[in-house]
VMD Tcl script that draws the C-alpha trace (Angstrom):
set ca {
  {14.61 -24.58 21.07}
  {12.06 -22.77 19.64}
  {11.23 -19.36 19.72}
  {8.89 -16.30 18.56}
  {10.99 -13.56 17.10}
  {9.76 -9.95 18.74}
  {12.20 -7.99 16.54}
  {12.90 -8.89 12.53}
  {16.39 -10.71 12.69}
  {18.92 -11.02 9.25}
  {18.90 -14.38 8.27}
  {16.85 -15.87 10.55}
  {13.49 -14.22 10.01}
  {10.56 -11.66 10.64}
  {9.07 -10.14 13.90}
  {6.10 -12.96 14.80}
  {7.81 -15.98 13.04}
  {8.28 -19.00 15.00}
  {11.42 -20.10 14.33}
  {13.92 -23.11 15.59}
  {17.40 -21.95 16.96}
  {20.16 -23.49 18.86}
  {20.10 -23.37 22.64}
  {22.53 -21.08 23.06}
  {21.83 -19.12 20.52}
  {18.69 -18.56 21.98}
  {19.68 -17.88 26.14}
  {22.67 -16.10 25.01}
  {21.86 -14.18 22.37}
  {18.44 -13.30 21.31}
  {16.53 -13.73 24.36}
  {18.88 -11.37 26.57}
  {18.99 -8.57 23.33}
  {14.64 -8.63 23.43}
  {14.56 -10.11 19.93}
  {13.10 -13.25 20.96}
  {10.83 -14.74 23.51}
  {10.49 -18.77 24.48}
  {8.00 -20.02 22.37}
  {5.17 -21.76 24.86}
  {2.08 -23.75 23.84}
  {0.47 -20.58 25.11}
  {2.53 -17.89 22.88}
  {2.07 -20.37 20.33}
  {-1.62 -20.31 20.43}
  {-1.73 -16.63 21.01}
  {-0.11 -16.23 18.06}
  {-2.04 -18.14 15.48}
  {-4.55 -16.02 16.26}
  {-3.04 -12.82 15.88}
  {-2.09 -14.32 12.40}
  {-5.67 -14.97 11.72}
  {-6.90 -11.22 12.76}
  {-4.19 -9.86 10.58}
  {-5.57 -12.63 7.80}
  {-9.13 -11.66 7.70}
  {-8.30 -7.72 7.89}
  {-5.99 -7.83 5.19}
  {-8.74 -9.99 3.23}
  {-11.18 -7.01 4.00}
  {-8.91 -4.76 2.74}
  {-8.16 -6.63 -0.60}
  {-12.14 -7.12 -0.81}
  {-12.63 -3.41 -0.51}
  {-9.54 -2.29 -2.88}
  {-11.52 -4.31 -5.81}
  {-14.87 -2.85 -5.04}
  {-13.29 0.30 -5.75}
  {-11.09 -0.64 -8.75}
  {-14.87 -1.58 -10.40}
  {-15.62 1.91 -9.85}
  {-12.75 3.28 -11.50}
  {-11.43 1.00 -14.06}
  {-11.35 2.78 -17.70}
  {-13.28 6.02 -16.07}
  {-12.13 9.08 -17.28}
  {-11.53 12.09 -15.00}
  {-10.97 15.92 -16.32}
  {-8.81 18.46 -14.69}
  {-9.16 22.33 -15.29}
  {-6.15 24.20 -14.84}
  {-4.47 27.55 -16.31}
  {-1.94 27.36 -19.07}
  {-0.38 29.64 -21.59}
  {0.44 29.77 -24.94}
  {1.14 26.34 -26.79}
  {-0.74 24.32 -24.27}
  {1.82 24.98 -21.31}
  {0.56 24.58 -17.64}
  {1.68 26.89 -15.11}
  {2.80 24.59 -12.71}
  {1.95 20.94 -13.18}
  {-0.77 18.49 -12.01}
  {0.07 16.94 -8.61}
  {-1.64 13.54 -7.21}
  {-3.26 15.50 -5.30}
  {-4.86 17.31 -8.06}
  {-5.76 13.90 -9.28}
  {-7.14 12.51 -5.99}
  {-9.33 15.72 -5.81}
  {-10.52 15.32 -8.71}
  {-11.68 11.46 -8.68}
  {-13.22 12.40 -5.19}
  {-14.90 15.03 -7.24}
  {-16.24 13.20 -9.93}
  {-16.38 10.04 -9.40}
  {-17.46 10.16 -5.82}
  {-14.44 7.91 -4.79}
  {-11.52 8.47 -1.77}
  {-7.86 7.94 -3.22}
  {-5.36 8.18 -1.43}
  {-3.02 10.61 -3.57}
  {-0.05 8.31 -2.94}
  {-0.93 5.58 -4.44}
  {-1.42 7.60 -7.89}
  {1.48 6.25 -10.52}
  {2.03 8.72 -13.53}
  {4.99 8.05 -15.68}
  {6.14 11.76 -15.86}
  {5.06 14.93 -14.55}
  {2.26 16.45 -16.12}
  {3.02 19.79 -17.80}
  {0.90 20.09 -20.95}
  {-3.03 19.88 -22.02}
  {-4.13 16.82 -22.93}
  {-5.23 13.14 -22.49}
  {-2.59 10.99 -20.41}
  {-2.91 7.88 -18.85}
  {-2.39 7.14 -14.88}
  {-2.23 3.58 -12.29}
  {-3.79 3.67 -9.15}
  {-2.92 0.49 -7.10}
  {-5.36 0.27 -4.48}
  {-3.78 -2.56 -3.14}
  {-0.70 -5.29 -3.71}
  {-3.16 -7.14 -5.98}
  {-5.69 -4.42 -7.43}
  {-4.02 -2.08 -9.82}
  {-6.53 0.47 -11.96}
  {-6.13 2.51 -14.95}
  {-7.58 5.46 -16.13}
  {-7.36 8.45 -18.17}
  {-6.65 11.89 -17.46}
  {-8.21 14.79 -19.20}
  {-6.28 17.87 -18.41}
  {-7.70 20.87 -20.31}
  {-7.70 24.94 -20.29}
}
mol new
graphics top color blue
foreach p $ca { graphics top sphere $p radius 0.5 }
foreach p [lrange $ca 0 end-1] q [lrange $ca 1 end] { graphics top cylinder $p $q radius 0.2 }
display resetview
C-alpha cells in the first residue's frame, strides 16, 4: 500500500514522502496514529505540486542569496567602537554589530544569524567573517574594527 507520510517517521521517511508500506502496517499503525494518509491519484497529484511550489520558491531564494553574495563578496566593512589601552574593546562586536553595519554601508539586509566569525571579537583590527546567505552561497569579507 502506498501512502503519504503527514508526520516525519524513523526509518521510513520525511513528512510529504510517498512511501510503500505493508498493509498492516499502514491500517494498524500509521494511519490510526495521523502519521500517514492513503495515498490517492488525487493526494498524489496534489502533492507534486506542492513539491513544485516549494521547488521554484526555494530556486527564488537561492537566485536572490547570489545576487546578494555579488554585492558583498571581498567588500570590506568598518566598525567604530570604544576601547582602552592596548587596543582592548569594551565589550565585543556582536553579529548584530556586523549586520548593522553592512546595512549601513553597503546598503545590504543580513540577517545577523547567518554571520560566522571564528572567535569573538575583542581587539582592534582587521578580521575576517562568512556570511552564508544560503545552503549554496557562502560570502567572505573583512572586518575593520577600529577606535
Amino acid at each position: 500500500m502506498q501512502v503519504i507520510l503527514k508526520q516525519d517517521v524513523d526509518k521510513l521517511g520525511k513528512s510529504g514522502d510517498l512511501v510503500k508500506v505493508a498493509d498492516g502496517y499502514a491500517r494498524n499503525y500509521l494511519i490510526p496514529r495521523g502519521l500517514a494518509e492513503e495515498a490517492t491519484p488525487g493526494k498524489i497529484k496534489k502533492l507534486e505540486e506542492i513539491k513544485k511550489v516549494e521547488e521554484r520558491r526555494a530556486q527564488k531564494m537561492e537566485e536572490e542569496a547570489r545576487e546578494k553574495s555579488k554585492l558583498l563578496q571581498g567588500k570590506q566593512v568598518t566598525i567604530r567602537v570604544s576601547a582602552g589601552e592596548k587596543g582592548k574593546l569594551f565589550g565585543s562586536v556582536t553579529n548584530a554589530h556586523i549586520s548593522e553595519a553592512i546595512l549601513e554601508q553597503l546598503g545590504v539586509e543580513v540577517d545577523k544569524r547567518l554571520i560566522k566569525m571564528e572567535d569573538p571579537i575583542k581587539e582592534l583590527g582587521l578580521y575576517p567573517i562568512k556570511i552564508k546567505l544560503h545552503t549554496n552561497v557562502e560570502v567572505e569579507m573583512k572586518l575593520k574594527v577600529e577606535a
